[in-house]
MARFI-597857 format. One record per residue (C-alpha): residue number from 1; z, y, x; residue in three letters. Coordinates in steps of 0.02 Angstrom, whole numbers. Last residue first. Example, Ala and Ser with C-alpha at 12.3 -4.5 7.8 and 13.67 -1.06 7.14 Angstrom:
[2 [357 -53 684] SER];
[1 [390 -225 615] ALA];
***
This chain:
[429 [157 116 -1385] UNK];
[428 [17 152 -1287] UNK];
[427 [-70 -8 -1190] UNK];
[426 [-105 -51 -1010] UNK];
[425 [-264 -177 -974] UNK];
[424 [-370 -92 -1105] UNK];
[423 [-516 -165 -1161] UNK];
[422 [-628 -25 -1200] UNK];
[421 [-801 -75 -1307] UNK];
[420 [-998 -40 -1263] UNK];
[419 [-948 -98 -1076] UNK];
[418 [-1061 -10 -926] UNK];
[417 [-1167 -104 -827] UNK];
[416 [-1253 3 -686] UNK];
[415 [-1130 -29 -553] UNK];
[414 [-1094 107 -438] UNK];
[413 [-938 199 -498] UNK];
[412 [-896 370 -418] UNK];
[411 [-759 379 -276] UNK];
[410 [-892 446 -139] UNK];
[409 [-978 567 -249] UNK];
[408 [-804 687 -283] UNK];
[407 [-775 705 -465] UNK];
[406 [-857 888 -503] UNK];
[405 [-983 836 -655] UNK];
[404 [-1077 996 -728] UNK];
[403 [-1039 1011 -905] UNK];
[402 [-1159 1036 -1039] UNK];
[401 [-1278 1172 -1113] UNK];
[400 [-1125 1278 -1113] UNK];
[399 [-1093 1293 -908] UNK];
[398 [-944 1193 -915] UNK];
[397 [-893 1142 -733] UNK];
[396 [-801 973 -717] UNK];
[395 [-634 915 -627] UNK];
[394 [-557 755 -634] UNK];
[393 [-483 605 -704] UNK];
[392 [-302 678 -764] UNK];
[391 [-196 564 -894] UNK];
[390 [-191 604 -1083] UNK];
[389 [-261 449 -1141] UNK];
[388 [-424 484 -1022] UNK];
[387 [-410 681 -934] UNK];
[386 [-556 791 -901] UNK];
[385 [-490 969 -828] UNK];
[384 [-611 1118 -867] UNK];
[383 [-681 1234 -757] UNK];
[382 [-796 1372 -824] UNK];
[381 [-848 1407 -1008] UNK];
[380 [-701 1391 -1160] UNK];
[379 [-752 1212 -1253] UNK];
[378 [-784 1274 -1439] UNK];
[377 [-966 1191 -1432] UNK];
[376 [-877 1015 -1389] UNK];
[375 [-929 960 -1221] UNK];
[374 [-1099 877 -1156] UNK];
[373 [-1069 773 -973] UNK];
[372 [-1148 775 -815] UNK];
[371 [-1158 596 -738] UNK];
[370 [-1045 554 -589] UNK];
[369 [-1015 375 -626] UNK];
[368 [-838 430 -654] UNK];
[367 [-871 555 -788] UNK];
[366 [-984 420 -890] UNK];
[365 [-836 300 -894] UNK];
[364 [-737 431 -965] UNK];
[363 [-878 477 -1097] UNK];
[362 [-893 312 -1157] UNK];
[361 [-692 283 -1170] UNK];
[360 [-695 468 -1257] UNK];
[359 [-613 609 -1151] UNK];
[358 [-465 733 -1168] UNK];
[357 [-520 890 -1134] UNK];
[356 [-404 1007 -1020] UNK];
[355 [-415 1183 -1003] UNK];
[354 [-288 1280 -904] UNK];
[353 [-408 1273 -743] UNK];
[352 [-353 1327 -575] UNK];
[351 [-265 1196 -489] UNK];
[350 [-389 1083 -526] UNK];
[349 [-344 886 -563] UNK];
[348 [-364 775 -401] UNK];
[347 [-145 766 -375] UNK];
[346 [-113 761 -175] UNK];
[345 [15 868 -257] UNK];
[344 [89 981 -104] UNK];
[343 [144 974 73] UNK];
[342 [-41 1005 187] UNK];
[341 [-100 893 287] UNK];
[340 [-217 833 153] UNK];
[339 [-295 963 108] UNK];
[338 [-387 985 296] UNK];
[337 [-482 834 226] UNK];
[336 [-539 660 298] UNK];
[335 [-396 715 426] UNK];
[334 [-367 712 597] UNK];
[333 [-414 713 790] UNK];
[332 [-339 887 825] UNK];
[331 [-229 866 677] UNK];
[330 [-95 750 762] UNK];
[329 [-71 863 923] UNK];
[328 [-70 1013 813] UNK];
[327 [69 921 689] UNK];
[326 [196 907 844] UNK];
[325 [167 1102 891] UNK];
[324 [213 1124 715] UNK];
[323 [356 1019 682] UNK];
[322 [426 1065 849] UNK];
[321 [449 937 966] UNK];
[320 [579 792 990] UNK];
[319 [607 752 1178] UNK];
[318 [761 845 1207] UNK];
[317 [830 711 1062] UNK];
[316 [835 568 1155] UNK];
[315 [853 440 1032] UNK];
[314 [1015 358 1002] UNK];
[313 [1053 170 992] UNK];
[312 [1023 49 849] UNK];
[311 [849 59 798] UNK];
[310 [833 -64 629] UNK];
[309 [721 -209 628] UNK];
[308 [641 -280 449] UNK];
[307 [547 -411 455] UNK];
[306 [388 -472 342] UNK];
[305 [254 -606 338] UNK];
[304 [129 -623 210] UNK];
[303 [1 -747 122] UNK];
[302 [-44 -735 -64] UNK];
[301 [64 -736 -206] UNK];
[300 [165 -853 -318] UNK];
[299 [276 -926 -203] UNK];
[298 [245 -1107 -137] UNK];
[297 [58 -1123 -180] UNK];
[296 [-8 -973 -69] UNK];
[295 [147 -953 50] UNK];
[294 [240 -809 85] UNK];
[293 [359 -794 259] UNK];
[292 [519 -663 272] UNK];
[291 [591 -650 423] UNK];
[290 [798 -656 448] UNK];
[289 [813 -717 626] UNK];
[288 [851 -910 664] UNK];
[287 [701 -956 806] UNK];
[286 [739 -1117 897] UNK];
[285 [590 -1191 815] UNK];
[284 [462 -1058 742] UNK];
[283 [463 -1103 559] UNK];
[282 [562 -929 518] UNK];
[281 [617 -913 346] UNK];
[280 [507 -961 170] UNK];
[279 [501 -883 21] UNK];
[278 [509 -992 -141] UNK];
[277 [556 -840 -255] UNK];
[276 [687 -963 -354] UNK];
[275 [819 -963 -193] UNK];
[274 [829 -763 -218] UNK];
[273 [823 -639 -67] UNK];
[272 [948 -542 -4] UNK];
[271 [863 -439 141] UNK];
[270 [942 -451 344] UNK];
[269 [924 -324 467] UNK];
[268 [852 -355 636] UNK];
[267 [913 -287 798] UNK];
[266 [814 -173 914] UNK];
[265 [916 -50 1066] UNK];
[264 [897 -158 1189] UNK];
[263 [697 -155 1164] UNK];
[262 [598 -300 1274] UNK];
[261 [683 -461 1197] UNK];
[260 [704 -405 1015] UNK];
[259 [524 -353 1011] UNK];
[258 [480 -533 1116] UNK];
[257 [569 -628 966] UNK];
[256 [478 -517 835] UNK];
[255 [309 -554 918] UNK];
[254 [344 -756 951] UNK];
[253 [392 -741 778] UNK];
[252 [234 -660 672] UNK];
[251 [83 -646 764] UNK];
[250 [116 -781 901] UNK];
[249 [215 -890 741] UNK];
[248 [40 -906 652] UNK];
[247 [40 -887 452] UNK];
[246 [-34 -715 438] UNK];
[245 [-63 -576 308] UNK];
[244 [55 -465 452] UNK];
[243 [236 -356 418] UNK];
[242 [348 -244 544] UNK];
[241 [470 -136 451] UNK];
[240 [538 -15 566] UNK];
[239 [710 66 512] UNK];
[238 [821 208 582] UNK];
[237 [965 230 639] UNK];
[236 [910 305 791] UNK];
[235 [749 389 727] UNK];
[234 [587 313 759] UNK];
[233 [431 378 850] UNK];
[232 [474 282 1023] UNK];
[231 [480 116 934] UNK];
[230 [316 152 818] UNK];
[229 [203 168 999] UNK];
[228 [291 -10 1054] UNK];
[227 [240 -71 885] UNK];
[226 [57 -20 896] UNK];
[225 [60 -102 1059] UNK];
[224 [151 -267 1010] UNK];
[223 [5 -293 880] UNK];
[222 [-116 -257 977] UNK];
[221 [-74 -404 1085] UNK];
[220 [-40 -526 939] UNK];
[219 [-223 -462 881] UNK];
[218 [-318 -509 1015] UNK];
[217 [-243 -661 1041] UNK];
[216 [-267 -725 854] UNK];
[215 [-431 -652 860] UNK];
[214 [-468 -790 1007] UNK];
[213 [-419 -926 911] UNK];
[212 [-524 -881 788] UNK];
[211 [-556 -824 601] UNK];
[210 [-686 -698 542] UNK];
[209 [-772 -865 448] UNK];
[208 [-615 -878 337] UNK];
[207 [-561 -694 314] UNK];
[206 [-753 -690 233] UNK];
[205 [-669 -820 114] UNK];
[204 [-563 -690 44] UNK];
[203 [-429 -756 -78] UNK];
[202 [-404 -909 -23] UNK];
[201 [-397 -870 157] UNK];
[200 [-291 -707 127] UNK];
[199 [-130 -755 225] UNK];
[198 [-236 -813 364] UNK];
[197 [-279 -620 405] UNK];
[196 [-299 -606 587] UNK];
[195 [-217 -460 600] UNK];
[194 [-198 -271 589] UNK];
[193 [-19 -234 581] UNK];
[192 [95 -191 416] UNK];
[191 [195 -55 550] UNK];
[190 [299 37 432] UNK];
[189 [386 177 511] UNK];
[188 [587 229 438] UNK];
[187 [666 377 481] UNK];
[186 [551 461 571] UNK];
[185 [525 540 739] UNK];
[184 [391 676 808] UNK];
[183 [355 666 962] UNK];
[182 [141 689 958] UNK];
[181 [128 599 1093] UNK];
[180 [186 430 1008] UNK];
[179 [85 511 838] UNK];
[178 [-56 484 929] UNK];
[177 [-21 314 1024] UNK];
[176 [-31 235 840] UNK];
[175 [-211 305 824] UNK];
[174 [-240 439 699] UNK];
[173 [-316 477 545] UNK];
[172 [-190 560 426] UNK];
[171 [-138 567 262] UNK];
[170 [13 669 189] UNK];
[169 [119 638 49] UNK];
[168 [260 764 9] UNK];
[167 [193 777 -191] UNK];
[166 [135 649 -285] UNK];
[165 [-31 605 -353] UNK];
[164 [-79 411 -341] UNK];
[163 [-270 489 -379] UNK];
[162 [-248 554 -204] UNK];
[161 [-160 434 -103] UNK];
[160 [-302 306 -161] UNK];
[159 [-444 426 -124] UNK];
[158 [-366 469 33] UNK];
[157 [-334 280 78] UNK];
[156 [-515 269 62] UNK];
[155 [-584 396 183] UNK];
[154 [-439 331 294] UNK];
[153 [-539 173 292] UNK];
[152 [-703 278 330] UNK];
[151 [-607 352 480] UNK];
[150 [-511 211 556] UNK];
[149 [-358 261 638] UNK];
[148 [-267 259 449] UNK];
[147 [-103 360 434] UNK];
[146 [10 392 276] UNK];
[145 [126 522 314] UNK];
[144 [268 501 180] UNK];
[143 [392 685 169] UNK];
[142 [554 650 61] UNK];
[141 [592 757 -47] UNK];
[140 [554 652 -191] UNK];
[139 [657 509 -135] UNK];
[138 [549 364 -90] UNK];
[137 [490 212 -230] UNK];
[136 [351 307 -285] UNK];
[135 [278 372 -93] UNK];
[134 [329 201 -20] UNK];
[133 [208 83 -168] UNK];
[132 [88 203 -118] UNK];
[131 [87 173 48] UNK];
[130 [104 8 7] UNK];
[129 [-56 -2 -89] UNK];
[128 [-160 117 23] UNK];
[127 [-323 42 84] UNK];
[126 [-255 103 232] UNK];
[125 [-79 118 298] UNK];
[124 [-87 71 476] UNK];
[123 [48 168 522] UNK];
[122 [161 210 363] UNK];
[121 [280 337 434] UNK];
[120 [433 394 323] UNK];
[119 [530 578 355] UNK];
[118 [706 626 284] UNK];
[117 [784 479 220] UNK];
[116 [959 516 192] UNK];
[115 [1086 383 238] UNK];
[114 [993 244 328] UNK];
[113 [1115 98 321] UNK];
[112 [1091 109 128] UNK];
[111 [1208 127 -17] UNK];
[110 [1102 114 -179] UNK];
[109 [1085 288 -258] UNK];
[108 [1138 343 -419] UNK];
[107 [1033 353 -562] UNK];
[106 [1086 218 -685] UNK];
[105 [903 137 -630] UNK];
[104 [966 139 -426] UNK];
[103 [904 282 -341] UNK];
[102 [832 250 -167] UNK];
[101 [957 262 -15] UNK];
[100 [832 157 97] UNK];
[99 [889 -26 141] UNK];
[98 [894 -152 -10] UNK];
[97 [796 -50 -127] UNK];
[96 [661 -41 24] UNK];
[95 [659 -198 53] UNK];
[94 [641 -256 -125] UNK];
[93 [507 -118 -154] UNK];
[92 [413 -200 20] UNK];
[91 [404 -375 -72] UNK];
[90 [257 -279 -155] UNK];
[89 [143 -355 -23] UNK];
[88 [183 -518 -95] UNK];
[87 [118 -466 -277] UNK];
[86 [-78 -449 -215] UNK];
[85 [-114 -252 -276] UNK];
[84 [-196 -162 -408] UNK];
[83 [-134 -11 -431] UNK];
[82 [-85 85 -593] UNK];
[81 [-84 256 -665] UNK];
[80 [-185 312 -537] UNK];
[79 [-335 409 -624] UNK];
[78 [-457 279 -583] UNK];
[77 [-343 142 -640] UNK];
[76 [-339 205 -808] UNK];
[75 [-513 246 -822] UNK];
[74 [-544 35 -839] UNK];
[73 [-698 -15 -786] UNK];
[72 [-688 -62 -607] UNK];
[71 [-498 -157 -655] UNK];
[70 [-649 -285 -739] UNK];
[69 [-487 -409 -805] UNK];
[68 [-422 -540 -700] UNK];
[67 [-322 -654 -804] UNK];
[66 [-120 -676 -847] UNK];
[65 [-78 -534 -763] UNK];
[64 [72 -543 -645] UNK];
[63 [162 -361 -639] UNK];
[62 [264 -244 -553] UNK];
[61 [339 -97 -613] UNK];
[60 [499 -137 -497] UNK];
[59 [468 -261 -385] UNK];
[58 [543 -426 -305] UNK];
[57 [546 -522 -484] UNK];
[56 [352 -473 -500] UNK];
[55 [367 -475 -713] UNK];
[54 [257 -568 -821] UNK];
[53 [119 -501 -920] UNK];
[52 [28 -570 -1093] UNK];
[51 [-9 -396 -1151] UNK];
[50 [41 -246 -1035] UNK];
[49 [162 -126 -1143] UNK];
[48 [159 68 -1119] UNK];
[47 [299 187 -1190] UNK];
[46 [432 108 -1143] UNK];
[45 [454 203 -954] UNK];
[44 [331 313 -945] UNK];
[43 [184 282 -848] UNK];
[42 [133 420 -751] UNK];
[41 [273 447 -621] UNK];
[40 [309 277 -621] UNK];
[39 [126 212 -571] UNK];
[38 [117 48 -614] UNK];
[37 [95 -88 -500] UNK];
[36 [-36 -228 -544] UNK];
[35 [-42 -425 -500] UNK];
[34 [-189 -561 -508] UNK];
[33 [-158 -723 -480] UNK];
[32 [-254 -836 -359] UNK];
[31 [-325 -969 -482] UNK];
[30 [-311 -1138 -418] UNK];
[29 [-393 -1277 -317] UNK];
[28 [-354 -1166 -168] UNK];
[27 [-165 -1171 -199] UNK];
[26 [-192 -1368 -154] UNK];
[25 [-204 -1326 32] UNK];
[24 [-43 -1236 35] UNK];
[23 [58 -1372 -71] UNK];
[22 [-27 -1483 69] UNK];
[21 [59 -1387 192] UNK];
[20 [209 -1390 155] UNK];
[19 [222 -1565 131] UNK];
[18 [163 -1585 310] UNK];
[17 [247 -1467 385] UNK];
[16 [225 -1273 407] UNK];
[15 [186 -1260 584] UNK];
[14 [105 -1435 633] UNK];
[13 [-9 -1419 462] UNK];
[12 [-48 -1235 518] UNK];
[11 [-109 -1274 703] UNK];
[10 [-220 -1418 646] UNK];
[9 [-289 -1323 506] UNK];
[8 [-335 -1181 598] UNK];
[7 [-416 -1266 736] UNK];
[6 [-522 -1376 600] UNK];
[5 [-536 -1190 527] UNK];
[4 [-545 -1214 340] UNK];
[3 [-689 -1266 249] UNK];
[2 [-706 -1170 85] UNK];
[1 [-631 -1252 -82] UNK];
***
């Protein structure tokens, strides 16, 4: 087990309790487990079967695996047909199933306090798990702008957003006072903050030595101005959920108290949760709202903390801009790609090619380290779609003699060792 913070540990053993805590301490002794999300639109419903797994009970399509497998090696993931991501974040599904008019599995939609969802705003969105979980639990039509202010992060929630491949998804690189200026209002903004990442401790020990006192002021005061920014882009009506990978009450209550202080027009709305998911409520004394804390050793997951607030008054609507004139302000600064503003299939397979080749394990694995690749003689010349198990990988350029490799450089695999044998993680029926 790494050392812990003796400031940390202090603060955290007064917050949580004693018993509490030394659940929380013993979670390092174990193995973190190891969750996926499938991909709805490309996994078909009982047609692929996940050995030895155990359903996320606050997720649809998610799943505990019983080991960690090399995800690296695996085509599947590459082409998006799952994600690998820690199963609190996906408490977000149950959230958004409880709140957002989503279709229910006999088709119709839940009632919501939202109505139609027109517009969604993930804020700080990168690497891109619950953007992604957003885009495939959202109505079709409606538009998600995923935003990243960090440029080689947004470089990666592209690549994510990408291989997801649905349509209406957007990606941006902005700052949180950006899109203030910019005027244009959503429906529902997710603000999962930048913090000071206790939640992950046991996961990522670099999380450990990053830690101080000081972060934990730094980042409760960003915090409250990347929220203020989300306040005036929201709809009234609408929903901000506010979420952190932190344990500390300044990052987590003491913010959602002074929200509901400072904004008139902020209340918080309550989720149904289940007594056997172990979450935990507010541990800031005197504090009784409806947040939602996970615990390594006490749920089965890593740390998070979650609220949802709903906007209760109206908006003043002679401040909304145009669409356009409110997208110029956005893609002055923007965009790892000019593609990605635009409304269509963030999908990487060519939109020009009828020709797809289904590929070998060896040859997949080839494709994405980015070497050029020999085709069957009867292969028609020019560009030809690569797929694994029928689902897209890429592009590549058939020239005869072989097949010049088109995947983009940045995504390709670095490590050297490549497995002589496939073990899939998902499996055809």
């Amino acid at each position: 087990m790494a050392q812990l913070p003796a400031a940390f540990t202090e603060k955290t053993r007064l917050l949580m309790g004693e018993e509490r805590f030394e659940r929380y301490l013993q979670s390092f002794e174990e193995e973190p487990p190891v969750s996926i999300r499938l991909n709805p639109e490309k996994m078909a419903a009982g047609s692929w079967q996940i050995e030895e797994a155990t359903p996320v009970p606050w997720c649809r399509g998610g799943y505990y695996l019983k080991r960690r497998p090399s995800f690296t090696m695996d085509p599947l993931l590459h082409a998006g047909c799952y994600y690998v991501q820690e199963a609190a974040s996906m408490f977000l599904d149950e959230v958004l199933r409880q709140t957002s008019p989503i279709p229910s599995q006999g088709g119709e939609p839940h009632s919501s306090p939202l109505g139609r969802l027109g517009e969604v705003l993930d804020l700080c969105a990168a690497p891109g798990g619950k953007s992604t979980l957003l885009r495939a639990a959202l109505p079709k039509d409606c538009v998600l702008y995923s935003n990243e202010p960090i440029r080689n992060r947004a470089n990666i929630l592209l690549e994510n957003v990408t291989k997801w491949g649905y349509e209406n998804h957007l990606v941006t690189n902005n700052y949180p006072k950006d899109y203030r200026k910019s005027k244009l209002l959503f429906d529902l903004i997710l603000c999962d903050v930048p913090c000071s990442g206790e939640g992950m401790f046991r996961k990522d020990e670099a999380t450990i030595r990053e830690w101080s006192e000081q972060n934990v002021e730094k980042c409760w005061q960003l915090q409250r101005d990347i929220v203020d920014d989300a306040w005036h882009c929201l709809n009234s009506g609408g929903l901000l959920i506010y979420s952190t990978c932190t344990f500390n009450t300044k990052e987590n209550e003491e913010n959602i108290r002074y929200f509901l202080q400072h904004y008139d027009d902020m209340e918080v709305v309550p989720i149904a949760i289940r007594p056997e998911w172990n979450i935990t409520g507010s541990l800031l004394e005197g504090f009784h709202e409806a947040v939602y804390r996970f615990i390594p050793g006490i749920t089965r997951s890593e740390g998070l903390f979650m609220c949802v607030l709903r906007k209760s008054l109206p908006t003043v609507s002679s401040q909304k801009r145009g669409k356009q004139e409110a997208l110029n302000i956005l893609t002055s600064s923007i965009s790892p790609q000019p593609s990605a503003l635009s409304h269509h299939p963030s999908d990487i397979s060519p939109q020009t090619s009828d020709v797809r080749l289904d590929l070998s394990y060896q040859q997949a694995i080839a494709y994405l380290r980015g070497e050029a690749l020999v085709l069957p003689e009867q292969t028609p010349r020019g560009m030809v779609e690569v797929s694994f198990m029928g689902h897209p990988l890429g592009p590549v350029k058939n020239i005869g003699s072989r097949a010049n490799n088109l995947y983009p450089k940045e995504w390709r695999i670095r490590t050297t060792h490549i497995p002589t044998e496939y073990e899939p993680i998902l499996k055809q029926i």
